[in-house]
N, C-alpha and C positions, 0 to 999 in steps of 0.2 A: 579657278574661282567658283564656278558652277558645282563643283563637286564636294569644296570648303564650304559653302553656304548649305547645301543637302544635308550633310553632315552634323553642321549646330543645330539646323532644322529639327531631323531626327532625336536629337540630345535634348532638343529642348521639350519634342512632345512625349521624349521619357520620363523628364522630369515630372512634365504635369498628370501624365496618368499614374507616376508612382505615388504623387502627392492626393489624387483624388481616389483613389484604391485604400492609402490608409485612412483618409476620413471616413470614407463609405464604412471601413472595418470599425472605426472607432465609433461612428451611428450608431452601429449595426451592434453593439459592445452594447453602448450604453441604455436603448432599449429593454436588451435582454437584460439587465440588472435593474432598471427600472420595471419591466415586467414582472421578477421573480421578487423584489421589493414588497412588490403591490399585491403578489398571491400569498404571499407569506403573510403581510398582515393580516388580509381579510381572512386566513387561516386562522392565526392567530386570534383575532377578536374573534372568530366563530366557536372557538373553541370556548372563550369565554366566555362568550354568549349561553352557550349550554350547559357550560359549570353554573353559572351564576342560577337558570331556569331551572335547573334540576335540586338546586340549594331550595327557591322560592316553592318551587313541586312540593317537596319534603315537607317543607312547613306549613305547607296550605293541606297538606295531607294530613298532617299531625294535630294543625287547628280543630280541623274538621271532626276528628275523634276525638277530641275531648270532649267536642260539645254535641257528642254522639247525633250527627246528620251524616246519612247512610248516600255516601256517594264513593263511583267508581274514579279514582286517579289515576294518572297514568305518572308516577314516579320521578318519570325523567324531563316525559313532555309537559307537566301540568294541564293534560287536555283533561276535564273533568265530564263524565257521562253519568246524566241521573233518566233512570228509567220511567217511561210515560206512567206507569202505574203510581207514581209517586207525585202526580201534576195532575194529571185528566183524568176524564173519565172516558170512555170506548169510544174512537172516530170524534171526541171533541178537541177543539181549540180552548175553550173557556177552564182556567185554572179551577178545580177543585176545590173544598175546604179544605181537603188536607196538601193539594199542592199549595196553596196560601200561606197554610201554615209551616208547610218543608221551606219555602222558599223565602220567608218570616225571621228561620235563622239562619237559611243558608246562606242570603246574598251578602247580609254585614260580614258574617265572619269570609266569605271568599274576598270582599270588596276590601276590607279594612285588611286581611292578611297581604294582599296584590302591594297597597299601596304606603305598605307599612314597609314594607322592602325597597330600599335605599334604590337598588341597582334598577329594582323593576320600575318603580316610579318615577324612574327619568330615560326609561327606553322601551316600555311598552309601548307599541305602535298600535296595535288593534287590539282588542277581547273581539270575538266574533262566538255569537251565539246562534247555532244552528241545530234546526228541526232535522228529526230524520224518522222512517215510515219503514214498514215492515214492505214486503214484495205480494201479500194477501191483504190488506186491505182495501178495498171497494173490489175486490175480485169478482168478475162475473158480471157486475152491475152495470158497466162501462167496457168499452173498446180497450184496448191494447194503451194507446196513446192518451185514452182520456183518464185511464186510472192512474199514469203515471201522473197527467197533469193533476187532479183531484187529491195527488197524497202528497205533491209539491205545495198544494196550497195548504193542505191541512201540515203542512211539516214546515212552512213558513209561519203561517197565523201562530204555531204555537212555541214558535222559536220567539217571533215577537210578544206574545205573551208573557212570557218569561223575563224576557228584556223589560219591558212595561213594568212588569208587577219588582222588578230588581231593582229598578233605580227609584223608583216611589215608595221602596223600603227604607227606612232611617239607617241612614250608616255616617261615614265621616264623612259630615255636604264637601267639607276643604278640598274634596277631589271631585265635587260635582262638576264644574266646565269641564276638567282634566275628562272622565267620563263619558260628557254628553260625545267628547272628538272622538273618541276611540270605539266606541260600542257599534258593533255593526249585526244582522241579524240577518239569516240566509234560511235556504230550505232547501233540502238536498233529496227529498222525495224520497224513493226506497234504491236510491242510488248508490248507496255505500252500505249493506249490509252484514253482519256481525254473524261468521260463522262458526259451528260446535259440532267436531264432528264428521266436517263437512256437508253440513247442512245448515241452512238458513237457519237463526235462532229467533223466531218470531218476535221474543219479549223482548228478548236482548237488542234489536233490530231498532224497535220501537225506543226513542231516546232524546233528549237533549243535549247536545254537546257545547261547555264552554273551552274554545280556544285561547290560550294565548299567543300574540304574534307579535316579533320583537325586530327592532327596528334596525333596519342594516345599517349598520355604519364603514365607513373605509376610512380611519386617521388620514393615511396619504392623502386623499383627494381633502379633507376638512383642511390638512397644512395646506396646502396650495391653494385653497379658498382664501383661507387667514392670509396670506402673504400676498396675495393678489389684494387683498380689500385694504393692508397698510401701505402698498406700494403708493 
């Protein structure tokens, strides 16, 4: 009897570890397709993501020469660089008459091309407009540390300057709130320098840069949002 009960005993904790060995695999399964789901999309939309910025690039590229305003595009990325000399005057913050007037037509036609675009106007997440300093300016005059911080501030003040004098340009107001959310203003000091050569390129150095930054989306996780909020 002792030895019939051991028996079914044994038979029975085979059962159960064969049955919890194939769930564990089937977990283990559906994970992995739920994982590879999930990179595929946000491949997927990434990929669109940079079709669609490189289409908006092109045409803000294209705006721009028509209405002959001399700025540097970056094609693919839409980051546009307009050089200090074309806004300031030497180690100022305070826009120019002739950056007023570069910046007079630049900002409607950049503003009005952005939000004239279907795809961009419902997935721009940021514009980030940022200052940026050459590696010689206040050189000599200040410490090591203080020149860095002195060309932060002068590479901030004049990022926001730009921003200031951009949205107090007449453009499409319809995307005024849209705008006030998105516009962010930074100053990168002579942190990111431009080189020719290999060598620092002072002018080139010296710049405003407008970013676009576009807003990540994941479908998967928005479905399971949506289904979680009708359940």
């Amino acid at each position: 009897m002792r030895i019939n009960l051991k028996k079914e005993d044994n038979s029975e904790n085979n059962i159960f570890w064969v049955t919890m060995t194939d769930l564990m695999t089937a977990l283990v399964l559906v994970f992995i397709i739920l994982f590879f789901y999930t990179y595929m999309t946000s491949f997927s939309e990434k990929i669109e993501r940079t079709a669609e910025q490189q289409k908006a690039a092109q045409a803000l590229e294209e705006t721009l020469k028509k209405q002959n305003i001399d700025a540097a595009i970056n094609g693919i990325t839409g980051v546009v660089k307009i050089s200090d000399l074309e806004l300031f005057e030497l180690n100022s913050y305070e826009l120019s008459q002739k950056g007023k007037n570069y910046l007079s037509k630049f900002a409607p036609a950049y503003l009005d091309s952005l939000f004239s675009n279907e795809y961009l106007n419902e997935n721009i997440d940021k514009i980030i407009i940022q200052g940026h300093t050459d590696s010689q300016t206040f050189k000599g005059e200040y410490s090591r540390d203080e020149q860095y911080m002195k060309n932060m501030e002068l590479s901030l003040k004049r990022a926001y300057a730009v921003a200031n004098y951009m949205i107090n340009t007449p453009y499409n107001k319809n995307n005024g709130d849209k705008l006030h959310k998105i516009v962010i203003v930074e100053g990168a000091s002579y942190s990111n320098p431009i080189y020719t050569n290999n060598k620092e390129d002072y002018a080139k150095s010296r710049r405003v840069e407008l970013k676009i930054v576009m807003k990540e989306k994941n479908k998967f996780k928005d479905k399971l949002k949506e289904e979680k909020i009708t359940e």
